[in-house]
C-alpha positions in Angstrom: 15.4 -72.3 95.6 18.0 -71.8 98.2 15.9 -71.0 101.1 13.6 -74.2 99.7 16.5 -76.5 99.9 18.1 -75.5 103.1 14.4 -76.0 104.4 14.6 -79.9 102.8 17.9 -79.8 104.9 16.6 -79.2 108.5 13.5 -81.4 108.1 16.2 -84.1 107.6 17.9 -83.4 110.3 15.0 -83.5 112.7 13.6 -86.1 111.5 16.9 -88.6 111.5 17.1 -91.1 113.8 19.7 -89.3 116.9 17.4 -86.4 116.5 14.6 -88.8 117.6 16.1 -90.1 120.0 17.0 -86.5 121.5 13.4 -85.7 121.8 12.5 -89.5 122.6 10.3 -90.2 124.6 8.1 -87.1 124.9 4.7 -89.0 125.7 4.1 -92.4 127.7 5.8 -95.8 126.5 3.6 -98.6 126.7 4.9 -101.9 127.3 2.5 -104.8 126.4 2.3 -108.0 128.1 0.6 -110.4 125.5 -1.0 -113.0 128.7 -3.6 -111.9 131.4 -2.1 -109.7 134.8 -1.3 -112.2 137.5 2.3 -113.6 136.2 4.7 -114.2 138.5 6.7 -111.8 136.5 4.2 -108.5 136.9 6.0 -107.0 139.2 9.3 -107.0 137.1 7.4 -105.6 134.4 6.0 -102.6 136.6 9.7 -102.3 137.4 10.7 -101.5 134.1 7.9 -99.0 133.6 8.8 -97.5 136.5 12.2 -97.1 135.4 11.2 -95.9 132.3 9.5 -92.6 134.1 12.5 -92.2 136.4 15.5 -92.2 133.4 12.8 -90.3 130.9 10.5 -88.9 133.0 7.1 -90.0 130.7 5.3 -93.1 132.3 5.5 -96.7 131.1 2.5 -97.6 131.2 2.0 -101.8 131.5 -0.9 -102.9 128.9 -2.2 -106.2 129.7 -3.5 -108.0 125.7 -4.0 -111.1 126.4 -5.6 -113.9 123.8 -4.7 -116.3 121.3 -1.6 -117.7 123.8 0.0 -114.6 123.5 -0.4 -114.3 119.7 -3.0 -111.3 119.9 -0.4 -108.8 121.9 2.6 -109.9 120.1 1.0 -109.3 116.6 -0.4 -105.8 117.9 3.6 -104.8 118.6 4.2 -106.2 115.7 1.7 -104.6 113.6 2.3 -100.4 115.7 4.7 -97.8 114.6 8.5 -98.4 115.4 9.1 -95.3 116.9 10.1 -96.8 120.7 6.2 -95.9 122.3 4.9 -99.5 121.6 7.0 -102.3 123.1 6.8 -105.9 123.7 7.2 -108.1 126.8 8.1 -111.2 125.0 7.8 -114.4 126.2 9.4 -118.0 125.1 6.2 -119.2 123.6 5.1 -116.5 120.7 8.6 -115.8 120.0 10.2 -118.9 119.8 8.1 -122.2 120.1 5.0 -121.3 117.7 6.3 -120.1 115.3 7.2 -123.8 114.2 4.1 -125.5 115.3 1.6 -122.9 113.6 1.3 -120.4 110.6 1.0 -116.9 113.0 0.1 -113.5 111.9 3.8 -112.0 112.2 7.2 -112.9 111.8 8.8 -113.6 115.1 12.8 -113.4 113.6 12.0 -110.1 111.6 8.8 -108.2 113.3 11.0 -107.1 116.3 14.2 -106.1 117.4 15.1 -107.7 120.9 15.8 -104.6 123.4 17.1 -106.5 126.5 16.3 -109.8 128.3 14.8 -109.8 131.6 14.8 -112.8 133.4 14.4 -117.0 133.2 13.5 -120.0 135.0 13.7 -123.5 134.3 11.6 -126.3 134.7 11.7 -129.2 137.3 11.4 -132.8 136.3 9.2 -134.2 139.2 8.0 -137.8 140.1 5.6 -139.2 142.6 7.9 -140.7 145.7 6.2 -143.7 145.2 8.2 -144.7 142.4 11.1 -145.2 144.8 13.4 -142.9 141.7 16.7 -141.6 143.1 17.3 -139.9 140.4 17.3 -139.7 136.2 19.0 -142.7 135.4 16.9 -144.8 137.5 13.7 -143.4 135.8 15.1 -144.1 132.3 16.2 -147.3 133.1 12.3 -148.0 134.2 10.7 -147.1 131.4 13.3 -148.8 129.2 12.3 -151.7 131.2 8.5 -150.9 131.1 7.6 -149.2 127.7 4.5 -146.9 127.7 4.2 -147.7 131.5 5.2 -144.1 132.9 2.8 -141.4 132.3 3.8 -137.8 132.1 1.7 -134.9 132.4 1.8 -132.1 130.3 0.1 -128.6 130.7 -1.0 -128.7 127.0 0.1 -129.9 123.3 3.1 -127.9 122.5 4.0 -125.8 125.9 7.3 -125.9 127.5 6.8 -128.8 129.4 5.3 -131.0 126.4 8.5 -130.0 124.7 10.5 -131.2 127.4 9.0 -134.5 127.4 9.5 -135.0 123.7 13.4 -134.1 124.6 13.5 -136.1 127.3 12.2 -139.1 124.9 14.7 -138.0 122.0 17.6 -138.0 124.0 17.0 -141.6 125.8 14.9 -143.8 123.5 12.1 -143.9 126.3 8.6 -144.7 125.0 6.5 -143.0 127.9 2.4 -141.9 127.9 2.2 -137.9 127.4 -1.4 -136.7 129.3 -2.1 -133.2 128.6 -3.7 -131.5 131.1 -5.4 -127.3 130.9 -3.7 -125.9 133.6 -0.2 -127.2 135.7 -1.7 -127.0 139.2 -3.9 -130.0 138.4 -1.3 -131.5 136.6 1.0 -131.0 139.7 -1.9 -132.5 142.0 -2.1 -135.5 139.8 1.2 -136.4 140.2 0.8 -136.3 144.0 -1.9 -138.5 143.8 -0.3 -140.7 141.8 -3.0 -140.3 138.3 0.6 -139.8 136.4 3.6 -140.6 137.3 5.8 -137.4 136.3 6.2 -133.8 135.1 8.0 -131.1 134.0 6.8 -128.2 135.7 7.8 -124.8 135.7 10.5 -124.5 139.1 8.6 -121.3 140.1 5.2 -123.5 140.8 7.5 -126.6 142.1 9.8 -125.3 144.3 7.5 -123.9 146.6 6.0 -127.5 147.1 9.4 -129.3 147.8 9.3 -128.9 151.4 5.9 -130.5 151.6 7.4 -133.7 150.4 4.4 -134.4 148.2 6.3 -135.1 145.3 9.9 -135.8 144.6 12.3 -133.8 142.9 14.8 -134.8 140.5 16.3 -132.6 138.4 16.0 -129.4 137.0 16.6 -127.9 133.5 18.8 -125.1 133.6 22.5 -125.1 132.7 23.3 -124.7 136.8 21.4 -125.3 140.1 18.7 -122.8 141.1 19.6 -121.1 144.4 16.4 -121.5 145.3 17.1 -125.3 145.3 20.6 -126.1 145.4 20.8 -129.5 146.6 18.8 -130.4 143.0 21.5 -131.6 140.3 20.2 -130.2 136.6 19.4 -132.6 133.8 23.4 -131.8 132.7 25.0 -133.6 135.9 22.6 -135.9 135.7 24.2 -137.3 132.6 22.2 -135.6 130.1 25.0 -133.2 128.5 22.6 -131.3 125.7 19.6 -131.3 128.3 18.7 -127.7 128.7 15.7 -125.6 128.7 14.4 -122.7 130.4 11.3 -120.1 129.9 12.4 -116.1 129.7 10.8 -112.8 129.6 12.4 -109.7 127.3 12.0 -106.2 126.1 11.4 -105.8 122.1 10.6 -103.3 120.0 8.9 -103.1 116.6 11.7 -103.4 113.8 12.8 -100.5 112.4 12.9 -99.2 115.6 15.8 -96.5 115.5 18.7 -98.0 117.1 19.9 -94.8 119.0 16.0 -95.1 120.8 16.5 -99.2 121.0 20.1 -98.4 122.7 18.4 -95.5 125.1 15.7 -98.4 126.3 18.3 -101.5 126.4 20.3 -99.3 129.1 17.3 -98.5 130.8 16.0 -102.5 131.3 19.5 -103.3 131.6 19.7 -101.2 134.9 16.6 -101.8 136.0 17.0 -105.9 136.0 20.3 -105.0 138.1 18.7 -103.3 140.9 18.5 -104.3 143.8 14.3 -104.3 144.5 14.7 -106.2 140.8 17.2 -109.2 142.5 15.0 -109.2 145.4 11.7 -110.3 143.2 12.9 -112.5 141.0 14.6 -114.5 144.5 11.4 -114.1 145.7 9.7 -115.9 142.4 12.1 -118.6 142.4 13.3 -117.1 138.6 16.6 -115.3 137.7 18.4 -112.7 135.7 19.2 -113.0 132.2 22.1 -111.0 131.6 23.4 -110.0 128.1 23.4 -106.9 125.5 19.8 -106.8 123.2 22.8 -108.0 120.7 23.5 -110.9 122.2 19.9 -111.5 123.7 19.0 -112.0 119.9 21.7 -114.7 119.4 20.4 -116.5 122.1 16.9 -116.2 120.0 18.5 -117.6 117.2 19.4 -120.9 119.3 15.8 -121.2 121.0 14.2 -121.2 118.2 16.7 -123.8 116.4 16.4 -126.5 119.3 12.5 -126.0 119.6 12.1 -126.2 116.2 14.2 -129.5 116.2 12.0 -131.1 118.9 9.4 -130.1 117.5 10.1 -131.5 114.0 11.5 -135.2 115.4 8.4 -135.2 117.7 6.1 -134.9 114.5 4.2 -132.3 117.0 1.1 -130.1 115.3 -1.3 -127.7 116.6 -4.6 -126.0 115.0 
């Protein structure tokens, strides 16, 4: 009975949660990006797996499983073994805008444990030149003048930059035309053309194009200027105080996760997204880093998914 019990003992012992994280990891860690290679983010991602095999020596391998607008990877993390092997990179739109427009196969608040954030970038609000805008004001003072008259592209019911719209129309009382378009670089052409009139899209595929003077650029969405573009005021200096919205990549695991192994892989992104090569990229991709413990990265959570949800609600927006 005495040799049985002090057998019990050790098996608990092994198996508890710093004696995981000893051994951890002792095969590869797949990360899972739940959209199709080809993001502007990729190499970040292959950054972080690379820094997995240099702080653990076992690869992290990048799984690309796309489908469903991200559902079908999220809900596979969500669904694997929380043991630190299968993670997540998370993005804004399964994480914190579907989950109010559509009944999903997971729970986005209680399926994962956010590890660390990666990076963000915000959106631009951008207007054909012919309009003769200077900036916000004057384009909310035209449609106040000329309801329904200003059309604004979209790159589909319920993305980023249809939710910006809505705020945009919350916030000012504006009665403007939403067109929805499949894809943002046809959206972005249109509004060169002059088909619509404005847009909201991502800085990333805008800034690029300012040079060009194709299209003009008024504002942008994050809480301070982009060095990419620092002669563009955001929406809060132009007189929109609770304007704000960006789109963000992270690291989560599956909950349950043992938080000496979620601690050993939040260091790990943390220092990777610090590097040097890591600053370089996201300069290079017009985005920046989102700094922040995995603590403090799920607070922020807790706020995207409150004003998305909010929008979301006064906008009376639905989705199949």
């Amino acid at each position: 009975m005495r040799f049985s019990a002090l057998l019990v003992a050790l098996v608990a012992i092994l198996i508890s949660p710093a004696a995981q994280a000893q051994q951890y990891p002792d095969r590869p860690v797949r990360l899972i990006e739940p959209i199709e290679a080809g993001g502007s983010h990729d190499p970040l991602i292959f950054m972080v797996g690379d820094g997995i095999q240099a702080d653990f020596g076992q690869p992290g391998v990048v799984d690309f499983r796309p489908g469903g607008g991200g559902i079908i990877g999220v809900d596979f993390v969500a669904k694997s073994k929380p043991d630190g092997y299968t993670l997540l990179i998370g993005n804004s739109g399964p994480i914190a805008i579907l989950p109010s427009l559509k009944k999903l196969p997971y729970d986005a608040e209680n399926d994962f444990i956010p590890v660390a954030p990666m990076a963000s970038y915000p959106f631009a609000l951008i207007v054909n030149p012919k309009l003769g805008f200077k900036n916000v004001a004057d384009l909310v003072e035209f449609a106040k003048k000329n309801p329904g008259r200003l059309k604004f592209a979209t790159n589909g019911v319920g993305q980023a930059t249809h939710l910006l719209t809505e705020l945009l129309k919350i916030q000012t009382g504006i009665d403007i035309t939403i067109v929805p378009y499949k894809g943002t670089p046809m959206a972005i052409n249109d509004v060169i053309s002059g088909n619509v009139d404005a847009m909201f899209p991502n800085a990333p595929a805008a800034i690029p194009l300012m040079g060009e003077s194709k299209f003009q650029v008024l504002a942008i969405t994050s809480l301070k200027r982009s060095p990419a573009a620092p002669d563009v005021p955001t929406m809060i200096e132009s007189g929109f105080p609770d304007f704000e919205g960006v789109s963000w990549i992270g690291v989560f695991a599956p909950a349950k996760t043992p938080a000496p192994i979620v601690s050993k892989l939040e260091a790990v992104v943390t220092k990777v997204m610090q590097s040097p090569a890591a600053l370089s990229t996201l300069k290079q991709i017009n985005s920046g880093p989102m700094t922040g413990s995995g603590k403090e990265f799920g607070a922020f959570l807790v706020k995207e998914r409150a004003k998305w949800s909010d929008v979301i609600k006064k906008a009376n927006i639905t989705i199949e």
